[in-house]
C-alpha positions, -999 to 999 in steps of 0.1 A, spaced: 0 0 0 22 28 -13 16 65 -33 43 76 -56 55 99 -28 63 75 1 73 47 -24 100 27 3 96 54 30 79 30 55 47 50 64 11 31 58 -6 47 29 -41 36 14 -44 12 -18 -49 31 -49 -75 23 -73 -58 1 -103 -65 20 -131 -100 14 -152 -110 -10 -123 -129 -3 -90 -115 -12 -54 -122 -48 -41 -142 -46 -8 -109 -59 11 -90 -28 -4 -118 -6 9 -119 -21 46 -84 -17 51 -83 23 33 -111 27 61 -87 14 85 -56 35 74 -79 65 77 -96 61 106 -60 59 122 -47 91 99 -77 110 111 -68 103 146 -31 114 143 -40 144 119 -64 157 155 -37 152 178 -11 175 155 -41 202 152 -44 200 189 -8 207 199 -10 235 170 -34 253 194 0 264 215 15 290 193 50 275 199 40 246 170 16 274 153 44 293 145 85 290 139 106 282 167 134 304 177 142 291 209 176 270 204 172 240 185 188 220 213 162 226 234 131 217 212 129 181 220 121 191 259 96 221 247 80 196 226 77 171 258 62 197 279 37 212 258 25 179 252 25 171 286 2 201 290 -18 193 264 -29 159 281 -32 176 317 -59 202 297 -77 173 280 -79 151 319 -53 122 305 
């Protein structure tokens, strides 16, 4: 299950259509699965985009991204009740 872009990259894509066919049921059950689980991830990256840290560019030093990243998203769950 690849698109010309991620071709080898690793990430789960959906099944394209094969040209001047339509999709089996099987290749529509798992494009709903890879989806439903896109959809979920594309939330949580709109969610942390609600702190204007992610909204906009960082220019904090780059060393310390990786622990602003930790801690917004620790906030993030503590507003949500995880």
């Amino acid at each position: 299950m690849s698109l010309l872009g991620y071709v080898g990259s690793g990430l789960l894509t959906p099944r394209r259509k094969p040209p001047g066919q339509e999709r089996s049921t099987g290749d529509k059950v798992a494009n709903r699965s890879v989806n439903t689980l896109r959809a979920a991830v594309e939330r949580a990256i709109a969610h942390l985009k609600d702190w204007k840290i992610f909204a906009t560019r960082y220019r904090g030093p780059l060393t310390h991204f990786p622990l602003v990243a930790k801690a917004i998203t620790a906030l993030a769950f503590y507003k949500k009740g995880w």
